[in-house]
ROSE-4610 file (N, C-alpha, C; in Angstrom, 1 decimal, always signed):
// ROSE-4610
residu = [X/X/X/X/X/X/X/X/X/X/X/X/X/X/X/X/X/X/X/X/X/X/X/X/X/X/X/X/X/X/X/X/X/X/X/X/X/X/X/X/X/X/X/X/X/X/X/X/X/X/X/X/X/X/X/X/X/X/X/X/X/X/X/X/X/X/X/X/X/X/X/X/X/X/X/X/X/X/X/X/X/X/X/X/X/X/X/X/X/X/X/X/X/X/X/X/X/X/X/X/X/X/X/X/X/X/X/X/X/X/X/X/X/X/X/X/X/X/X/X/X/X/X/X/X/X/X/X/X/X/X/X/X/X/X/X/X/X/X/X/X/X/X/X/X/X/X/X/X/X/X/X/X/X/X/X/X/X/X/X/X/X/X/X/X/X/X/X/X/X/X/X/X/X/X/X/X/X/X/X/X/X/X/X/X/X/X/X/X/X/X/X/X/X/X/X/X/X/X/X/X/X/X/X/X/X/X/X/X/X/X/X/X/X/X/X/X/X/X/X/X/X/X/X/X/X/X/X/X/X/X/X/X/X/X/X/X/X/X/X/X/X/X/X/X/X/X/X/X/X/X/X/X/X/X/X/X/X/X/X/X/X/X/X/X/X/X/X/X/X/X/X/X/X/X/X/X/X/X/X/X/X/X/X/X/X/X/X/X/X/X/X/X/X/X/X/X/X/X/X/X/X/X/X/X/X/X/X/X/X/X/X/X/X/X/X/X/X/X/X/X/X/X/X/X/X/X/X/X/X/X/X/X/X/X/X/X/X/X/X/X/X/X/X/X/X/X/X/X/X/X/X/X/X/X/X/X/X/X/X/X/X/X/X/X/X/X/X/X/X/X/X/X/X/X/X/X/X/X/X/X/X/X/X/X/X/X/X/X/X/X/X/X/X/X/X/X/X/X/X/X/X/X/X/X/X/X/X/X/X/X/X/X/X/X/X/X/X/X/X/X/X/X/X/X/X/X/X/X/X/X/X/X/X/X/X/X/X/X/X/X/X/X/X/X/X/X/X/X/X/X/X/X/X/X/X/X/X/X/X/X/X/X/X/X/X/X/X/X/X/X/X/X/X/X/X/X/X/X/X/X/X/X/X/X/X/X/X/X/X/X/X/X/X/X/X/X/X/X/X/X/X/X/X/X/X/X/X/X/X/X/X/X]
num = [1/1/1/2/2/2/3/3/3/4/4/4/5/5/5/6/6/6/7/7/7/8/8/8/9/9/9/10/10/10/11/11/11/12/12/12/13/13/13/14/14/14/15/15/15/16/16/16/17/17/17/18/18/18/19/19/19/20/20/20/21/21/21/22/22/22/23/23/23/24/24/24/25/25/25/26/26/26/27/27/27/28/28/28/29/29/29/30/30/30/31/31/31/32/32/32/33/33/33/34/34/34/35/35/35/36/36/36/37/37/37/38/38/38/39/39/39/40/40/40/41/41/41/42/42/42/43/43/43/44/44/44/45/45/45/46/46/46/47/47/47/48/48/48/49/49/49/50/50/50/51/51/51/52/52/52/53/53/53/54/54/54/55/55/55/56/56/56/57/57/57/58/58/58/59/59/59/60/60/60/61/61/61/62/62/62/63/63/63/64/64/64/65/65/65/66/66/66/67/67/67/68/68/68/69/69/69/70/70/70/71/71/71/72/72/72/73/73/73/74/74/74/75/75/75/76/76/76/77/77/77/78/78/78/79/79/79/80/80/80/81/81/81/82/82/82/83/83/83/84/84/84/85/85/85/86/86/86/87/87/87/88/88/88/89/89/89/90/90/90/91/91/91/92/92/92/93/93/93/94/94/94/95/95/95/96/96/96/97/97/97/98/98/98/99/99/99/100/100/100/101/101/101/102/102/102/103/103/103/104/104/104/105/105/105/106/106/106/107/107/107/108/108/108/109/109/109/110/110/110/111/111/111/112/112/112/113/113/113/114/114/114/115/115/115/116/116/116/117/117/117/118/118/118/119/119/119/120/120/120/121/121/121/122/122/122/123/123/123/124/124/124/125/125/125/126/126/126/127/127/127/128/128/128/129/129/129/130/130/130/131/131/131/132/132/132/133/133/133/134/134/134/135/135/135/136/136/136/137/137/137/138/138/138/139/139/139/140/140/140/141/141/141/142/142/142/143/143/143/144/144/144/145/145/145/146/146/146/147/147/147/148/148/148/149/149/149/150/150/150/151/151/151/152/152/152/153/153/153/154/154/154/155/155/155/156/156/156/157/157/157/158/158/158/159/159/159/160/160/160/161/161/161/162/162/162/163/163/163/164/164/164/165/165/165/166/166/166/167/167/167/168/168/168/169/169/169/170/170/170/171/171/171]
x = [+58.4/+57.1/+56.3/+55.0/+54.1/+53.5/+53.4/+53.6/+51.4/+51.0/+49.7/+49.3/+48.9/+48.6/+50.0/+51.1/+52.5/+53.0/+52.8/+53.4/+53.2/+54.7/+55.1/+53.5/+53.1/+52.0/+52.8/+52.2/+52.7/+51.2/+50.2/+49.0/+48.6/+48.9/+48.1/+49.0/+50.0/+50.3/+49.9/+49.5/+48.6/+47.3/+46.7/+45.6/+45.4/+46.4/+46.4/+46.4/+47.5/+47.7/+46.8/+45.7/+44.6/+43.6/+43.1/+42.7/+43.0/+44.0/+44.9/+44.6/+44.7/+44.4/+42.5/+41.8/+40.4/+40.3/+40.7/+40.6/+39.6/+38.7/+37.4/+37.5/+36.3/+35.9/+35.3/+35.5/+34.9/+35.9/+35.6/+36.4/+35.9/+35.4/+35.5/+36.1/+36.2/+36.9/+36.3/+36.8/+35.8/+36.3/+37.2/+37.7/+37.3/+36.8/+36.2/+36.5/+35.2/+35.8/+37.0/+37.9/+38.9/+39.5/+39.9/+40.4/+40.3/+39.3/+39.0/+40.4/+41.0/+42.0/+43.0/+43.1/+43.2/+42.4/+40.5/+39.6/+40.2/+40.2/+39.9/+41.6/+42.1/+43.9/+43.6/+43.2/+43.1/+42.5/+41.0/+39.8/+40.8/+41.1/+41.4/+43.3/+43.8/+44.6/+44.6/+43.1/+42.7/+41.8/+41.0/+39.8/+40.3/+39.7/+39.9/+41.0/+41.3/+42.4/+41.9/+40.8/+40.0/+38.2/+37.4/+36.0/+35.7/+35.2/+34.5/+33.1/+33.1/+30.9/+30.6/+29.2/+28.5/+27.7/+28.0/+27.1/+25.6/+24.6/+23.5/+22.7/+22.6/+21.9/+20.8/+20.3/+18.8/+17.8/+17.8/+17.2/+16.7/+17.7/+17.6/+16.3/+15.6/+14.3/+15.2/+15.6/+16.0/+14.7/+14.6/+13.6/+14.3/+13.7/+14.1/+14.7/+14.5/+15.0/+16.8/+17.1/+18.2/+19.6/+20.6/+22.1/+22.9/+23.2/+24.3/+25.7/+26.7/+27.9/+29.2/+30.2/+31.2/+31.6/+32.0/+32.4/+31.7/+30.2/+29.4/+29.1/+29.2/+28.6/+27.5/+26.3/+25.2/+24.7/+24.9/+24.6/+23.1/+22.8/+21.1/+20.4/+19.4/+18.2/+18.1/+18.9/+19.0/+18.1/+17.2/+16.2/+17.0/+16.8/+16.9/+16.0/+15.9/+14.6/+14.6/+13.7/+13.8/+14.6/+15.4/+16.4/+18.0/+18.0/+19.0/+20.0/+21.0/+22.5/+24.1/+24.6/+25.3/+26.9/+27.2/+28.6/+29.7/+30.2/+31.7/+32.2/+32.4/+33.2/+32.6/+31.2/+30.8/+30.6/+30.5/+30.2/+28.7/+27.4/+26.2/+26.2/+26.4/+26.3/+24.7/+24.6/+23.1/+22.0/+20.9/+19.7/+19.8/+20.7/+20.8/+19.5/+18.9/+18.2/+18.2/+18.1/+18.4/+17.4/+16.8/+16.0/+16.1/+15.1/+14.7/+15.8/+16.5/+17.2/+18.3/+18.9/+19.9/+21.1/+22.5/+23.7/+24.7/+25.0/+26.4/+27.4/+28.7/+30.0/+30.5/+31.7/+32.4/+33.3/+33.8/+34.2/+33.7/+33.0/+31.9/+31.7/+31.8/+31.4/+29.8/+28.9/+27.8/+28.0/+27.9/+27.8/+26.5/+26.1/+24.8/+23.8/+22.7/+21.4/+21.5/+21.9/+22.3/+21.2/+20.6/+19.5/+19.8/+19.0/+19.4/+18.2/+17.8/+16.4/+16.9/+15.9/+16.1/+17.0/+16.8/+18.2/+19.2/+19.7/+21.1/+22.5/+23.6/+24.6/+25.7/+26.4/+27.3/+28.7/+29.7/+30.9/+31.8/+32.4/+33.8/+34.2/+34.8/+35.7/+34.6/+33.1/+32.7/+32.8/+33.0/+32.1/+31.5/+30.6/+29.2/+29.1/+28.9/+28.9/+27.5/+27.9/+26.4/+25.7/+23.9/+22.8/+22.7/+23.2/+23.5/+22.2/+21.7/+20.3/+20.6/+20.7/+20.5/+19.4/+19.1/+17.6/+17.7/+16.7/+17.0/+17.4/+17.7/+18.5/+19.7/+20.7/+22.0/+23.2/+24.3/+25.8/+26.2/+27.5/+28.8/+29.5/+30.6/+31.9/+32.7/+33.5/+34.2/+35.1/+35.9/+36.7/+36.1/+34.8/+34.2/+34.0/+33.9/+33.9/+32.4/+31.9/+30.6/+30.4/+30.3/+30.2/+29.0/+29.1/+27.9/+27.0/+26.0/+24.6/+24.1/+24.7/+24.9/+23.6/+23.0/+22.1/+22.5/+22.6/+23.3/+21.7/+22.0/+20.6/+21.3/+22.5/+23.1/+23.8/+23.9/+25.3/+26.7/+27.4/+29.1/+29.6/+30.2/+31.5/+32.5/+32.8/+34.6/+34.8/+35.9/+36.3/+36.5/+36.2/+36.6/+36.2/+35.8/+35.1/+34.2/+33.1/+31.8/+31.2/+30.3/+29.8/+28.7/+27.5/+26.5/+25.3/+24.5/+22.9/+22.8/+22.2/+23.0/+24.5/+25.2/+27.0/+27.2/+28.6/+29.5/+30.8/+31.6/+32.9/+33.8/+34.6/+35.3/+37.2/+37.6/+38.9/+38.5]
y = [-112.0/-111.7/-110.9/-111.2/-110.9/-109.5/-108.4/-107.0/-106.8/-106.3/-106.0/-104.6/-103.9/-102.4/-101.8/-102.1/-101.6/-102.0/-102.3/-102.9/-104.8/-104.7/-106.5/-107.2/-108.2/-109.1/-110.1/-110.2/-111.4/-112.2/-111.6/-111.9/-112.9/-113.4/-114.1/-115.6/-115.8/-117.2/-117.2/-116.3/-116.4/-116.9/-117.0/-116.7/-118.3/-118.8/-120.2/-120.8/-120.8/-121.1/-121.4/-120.2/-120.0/-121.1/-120.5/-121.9/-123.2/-123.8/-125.1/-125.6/-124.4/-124.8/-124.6/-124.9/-124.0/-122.8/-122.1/-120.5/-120.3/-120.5/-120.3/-121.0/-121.2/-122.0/-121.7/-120.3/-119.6/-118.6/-117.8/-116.5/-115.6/-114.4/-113.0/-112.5/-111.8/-110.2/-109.2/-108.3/-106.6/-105.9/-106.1/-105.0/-104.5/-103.1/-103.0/-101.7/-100.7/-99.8/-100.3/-99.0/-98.7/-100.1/-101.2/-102.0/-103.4/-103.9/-104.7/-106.1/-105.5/-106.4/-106.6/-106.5/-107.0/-107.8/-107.3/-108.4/-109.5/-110.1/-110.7/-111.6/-111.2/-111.5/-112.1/-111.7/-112.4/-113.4/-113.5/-114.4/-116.1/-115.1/-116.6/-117.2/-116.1/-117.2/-118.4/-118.2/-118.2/-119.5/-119.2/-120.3/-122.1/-122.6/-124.0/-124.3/-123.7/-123.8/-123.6/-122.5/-122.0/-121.7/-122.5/-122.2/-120.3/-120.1/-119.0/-118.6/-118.1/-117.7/-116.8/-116.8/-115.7/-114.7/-114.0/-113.1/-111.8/-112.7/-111.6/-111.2/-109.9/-109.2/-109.7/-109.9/-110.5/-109.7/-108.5/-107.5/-107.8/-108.0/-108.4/-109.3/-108.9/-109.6/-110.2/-111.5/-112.0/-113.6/-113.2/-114.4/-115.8/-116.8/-118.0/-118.7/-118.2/-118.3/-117.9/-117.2/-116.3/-117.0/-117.2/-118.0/-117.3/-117.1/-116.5/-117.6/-117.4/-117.9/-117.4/-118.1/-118.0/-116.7/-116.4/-114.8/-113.7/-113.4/-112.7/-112.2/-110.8/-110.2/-109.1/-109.0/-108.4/-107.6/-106.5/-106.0/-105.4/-104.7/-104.6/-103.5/-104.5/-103.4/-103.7/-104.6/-105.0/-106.0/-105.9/-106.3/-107.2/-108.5/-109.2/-110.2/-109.8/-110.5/-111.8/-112.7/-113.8/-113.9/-115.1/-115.8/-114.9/-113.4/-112.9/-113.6/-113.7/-114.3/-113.4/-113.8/-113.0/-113.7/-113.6/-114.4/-114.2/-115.3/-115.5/-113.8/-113.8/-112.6/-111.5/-111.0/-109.8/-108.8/-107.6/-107.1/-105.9/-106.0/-105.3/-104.5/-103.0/-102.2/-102.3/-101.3/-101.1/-100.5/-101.2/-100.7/-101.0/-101.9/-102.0/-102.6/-102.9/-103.2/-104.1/-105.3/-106.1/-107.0/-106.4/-106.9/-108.3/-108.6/-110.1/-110.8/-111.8/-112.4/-111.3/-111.1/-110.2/-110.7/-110.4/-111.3/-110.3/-110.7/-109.5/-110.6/-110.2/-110.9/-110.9/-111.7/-111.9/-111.0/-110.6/-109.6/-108.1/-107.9/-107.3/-106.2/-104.7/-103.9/-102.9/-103.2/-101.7/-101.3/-100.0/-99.0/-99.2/-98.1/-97.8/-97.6/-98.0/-97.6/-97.8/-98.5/-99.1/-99.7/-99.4/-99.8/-100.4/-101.8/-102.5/-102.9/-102.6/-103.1/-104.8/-105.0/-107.0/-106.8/-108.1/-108.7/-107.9/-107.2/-106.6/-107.6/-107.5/-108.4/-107.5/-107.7/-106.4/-107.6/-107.3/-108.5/-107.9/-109.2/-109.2/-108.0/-107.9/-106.5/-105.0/-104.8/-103.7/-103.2/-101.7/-100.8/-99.9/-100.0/-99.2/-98.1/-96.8/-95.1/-96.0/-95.4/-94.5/-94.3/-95.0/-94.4/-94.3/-95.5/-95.6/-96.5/-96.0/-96.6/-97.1/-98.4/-99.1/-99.6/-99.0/-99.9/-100.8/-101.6/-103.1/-103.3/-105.2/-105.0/-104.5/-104.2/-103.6/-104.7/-104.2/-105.3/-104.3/-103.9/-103.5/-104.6/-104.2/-105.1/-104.7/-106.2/-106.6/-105.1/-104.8/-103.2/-102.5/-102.4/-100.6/-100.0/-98.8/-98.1/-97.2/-96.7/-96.0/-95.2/-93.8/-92.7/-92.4/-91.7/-91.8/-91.5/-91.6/-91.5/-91.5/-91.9/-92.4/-92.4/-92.4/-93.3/-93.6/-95.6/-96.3/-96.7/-96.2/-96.7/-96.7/-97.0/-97.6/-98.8/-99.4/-100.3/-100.1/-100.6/-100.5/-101.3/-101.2/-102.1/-102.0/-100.7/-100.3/-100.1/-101.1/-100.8/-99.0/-99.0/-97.4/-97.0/-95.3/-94.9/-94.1/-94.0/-93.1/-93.0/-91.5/-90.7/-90.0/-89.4/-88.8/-89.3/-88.5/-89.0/-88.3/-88.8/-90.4/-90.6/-91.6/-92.0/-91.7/-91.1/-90.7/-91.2/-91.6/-92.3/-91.3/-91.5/-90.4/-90.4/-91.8/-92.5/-94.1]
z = [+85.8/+86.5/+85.6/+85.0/+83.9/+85.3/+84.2/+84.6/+84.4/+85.6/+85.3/+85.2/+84.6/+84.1/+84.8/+84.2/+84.4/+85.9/+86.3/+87.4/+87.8/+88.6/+88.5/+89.5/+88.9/+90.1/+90.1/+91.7/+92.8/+92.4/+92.4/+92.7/+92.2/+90.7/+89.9/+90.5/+90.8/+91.4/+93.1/+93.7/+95.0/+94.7/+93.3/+93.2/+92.9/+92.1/+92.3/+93.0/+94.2/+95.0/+96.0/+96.4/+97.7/+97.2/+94.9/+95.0/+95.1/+95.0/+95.6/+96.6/+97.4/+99.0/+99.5/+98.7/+99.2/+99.6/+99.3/+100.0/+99.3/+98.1/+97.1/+96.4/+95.6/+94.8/+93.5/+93.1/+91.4/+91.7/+90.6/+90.3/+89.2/+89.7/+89.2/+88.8/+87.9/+87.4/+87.5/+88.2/+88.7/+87.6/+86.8/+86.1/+84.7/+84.7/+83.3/+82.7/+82.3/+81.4/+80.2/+80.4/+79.7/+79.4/+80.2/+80.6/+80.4/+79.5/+78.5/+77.9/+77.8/+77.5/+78.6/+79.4/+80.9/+81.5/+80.9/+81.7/+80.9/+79.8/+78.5/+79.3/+79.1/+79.6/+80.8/+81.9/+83.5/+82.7/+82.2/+82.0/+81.2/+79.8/+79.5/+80.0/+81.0/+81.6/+83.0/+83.4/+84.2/+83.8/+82.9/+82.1/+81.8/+82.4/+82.4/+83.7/+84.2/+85.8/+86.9/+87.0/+88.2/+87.7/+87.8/+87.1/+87.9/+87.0/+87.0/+87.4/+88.5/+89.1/+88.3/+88.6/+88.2/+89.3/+88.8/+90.6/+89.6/+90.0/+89.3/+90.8/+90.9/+91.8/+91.8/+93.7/+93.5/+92.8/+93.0/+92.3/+90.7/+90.1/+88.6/+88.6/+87.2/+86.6/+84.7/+85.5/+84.3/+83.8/+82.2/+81.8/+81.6/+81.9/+82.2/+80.7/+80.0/+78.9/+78.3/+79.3/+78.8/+79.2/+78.0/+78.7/+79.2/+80.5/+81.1/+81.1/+80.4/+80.8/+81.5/+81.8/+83.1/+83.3/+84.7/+84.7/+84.7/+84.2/+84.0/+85.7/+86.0/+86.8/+86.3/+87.4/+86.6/+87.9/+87.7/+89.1/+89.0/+90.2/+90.6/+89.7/+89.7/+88.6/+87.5/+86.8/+85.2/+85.1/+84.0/+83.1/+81.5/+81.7/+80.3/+79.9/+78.4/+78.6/+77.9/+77.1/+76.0/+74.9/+75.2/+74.4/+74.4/+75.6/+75.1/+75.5/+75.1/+75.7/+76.1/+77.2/+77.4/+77.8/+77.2/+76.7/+77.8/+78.3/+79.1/+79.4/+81.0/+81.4/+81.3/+80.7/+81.2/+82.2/+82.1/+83.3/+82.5/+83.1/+83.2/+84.8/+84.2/+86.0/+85.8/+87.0/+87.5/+86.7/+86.6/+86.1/+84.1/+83.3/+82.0/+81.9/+80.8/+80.1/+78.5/+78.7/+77.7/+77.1/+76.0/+75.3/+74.6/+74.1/+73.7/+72.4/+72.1/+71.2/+70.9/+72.1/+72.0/+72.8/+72.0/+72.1/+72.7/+73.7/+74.4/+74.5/+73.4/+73.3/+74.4/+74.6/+75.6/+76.1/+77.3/+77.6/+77.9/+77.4/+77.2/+78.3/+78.2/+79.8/+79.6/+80.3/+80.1/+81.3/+80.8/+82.3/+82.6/+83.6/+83.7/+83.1/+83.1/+82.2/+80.6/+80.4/+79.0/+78.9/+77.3/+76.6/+75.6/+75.4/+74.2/+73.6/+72.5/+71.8/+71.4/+70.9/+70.4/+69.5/+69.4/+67.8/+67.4/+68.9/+68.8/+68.7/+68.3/+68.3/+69.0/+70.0/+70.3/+70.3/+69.2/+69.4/+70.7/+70.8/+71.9/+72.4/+73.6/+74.4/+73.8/+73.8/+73.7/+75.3/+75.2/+76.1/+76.0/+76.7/+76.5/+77.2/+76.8/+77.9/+78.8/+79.9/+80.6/+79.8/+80.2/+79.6/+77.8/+77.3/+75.6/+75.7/+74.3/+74.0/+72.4/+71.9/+70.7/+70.5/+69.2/+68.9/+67.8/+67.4/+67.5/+66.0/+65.8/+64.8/+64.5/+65.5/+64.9/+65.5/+64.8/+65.1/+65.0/+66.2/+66.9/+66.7/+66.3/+65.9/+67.2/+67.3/+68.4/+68.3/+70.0/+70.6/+69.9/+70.1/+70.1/+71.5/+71.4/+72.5/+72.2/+73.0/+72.6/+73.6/+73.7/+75.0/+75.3/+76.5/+77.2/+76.7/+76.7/+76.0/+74.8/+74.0/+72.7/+72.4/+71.2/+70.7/+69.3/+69.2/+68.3/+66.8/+66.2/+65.0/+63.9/+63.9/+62.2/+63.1/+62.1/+62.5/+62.6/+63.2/+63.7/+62.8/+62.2/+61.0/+61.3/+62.1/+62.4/+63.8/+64.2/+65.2/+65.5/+67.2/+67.1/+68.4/+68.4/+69.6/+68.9/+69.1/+69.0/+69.6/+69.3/+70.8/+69.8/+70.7/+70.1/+69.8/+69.4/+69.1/+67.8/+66.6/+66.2/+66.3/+66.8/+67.3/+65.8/+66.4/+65.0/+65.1/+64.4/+64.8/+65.1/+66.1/+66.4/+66.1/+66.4/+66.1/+66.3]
């Protein structure tokens, strides 16, 4: 029995099963922060077996231009704007801000109030503090972590955790 954040699940073959039977028909993952490779793990054991929804709050002012793919939840108040794209399995909390030709990798978590200028690139499994502000033109490399209120204006090459205005690498 495959063990989820240390304890045995029953869950993930109920989960099959209810879909089997119609009990629903998409599937979500709520789980984020810290937790990233648990989303990433449910998602792609899950991917191509059970399709995956999208749930974007009516609230959100999203431009008709922008690709949302599977899994993506986007909760109320978030702003994205032209050509951005936001990759398989995300999660956007309340009130982010997502500027124009800007790419959020898959897996992907922002807290609240997350600010992203254009032609950002943020790779695979990032999380983003509370209230982090990137201005434009930068790449974060896939499992970074970035603390609360950060402000990002170099680029990320190394996987890690940074925190601060300007972010400094911390481990």
């Amino acid at each position: 029995m495959k063990k989820i954040f240390g304890r045995k699940s029953r869950t993930i073959q109920k989960v099959k099963e209810e879909f089997k039977n119609n009990k629903f028909n998409e599937l979500l993952i709520g789980i984020g922060y810290k937790h990233l490779a648990v989303r990433k793990e449910l998602f792609d054991r899950f991917n191509h077996k059970i399709p995956f929804g999208k749930f974007i709050h009516s609230s959100c002012w999203i431009d008709d231009t922008v690709e949302i793919n599977h899994g993506v939840v986007i909760y109320s108040n978030c702003c994205i704007d032209a050509y951005a794209k936001i990759d398989n399995n995300c999660i956007l909390n309340i009130s982010c801000s997502i500027a124009h030709n800007t790419y959020i990798g898959k897996h992907c978590f922002l807290s609240p109030r997350v600010a992203i200028a254009g032609f950002v690139k943020v790779e695979e499994q990032c999380s983003i503090g509370i209230n982090t502000t990137i201005i434009d033109n930068i790449k974060i490399v896939s499992n970074t972590q970035i603390g609360a209120g950060a402000v990002v204006i170099k680029n990320i090459e190394t996987s890690g955790l940074y925190v601060g205005n300007p972010t400094k690498f911390i481990r």
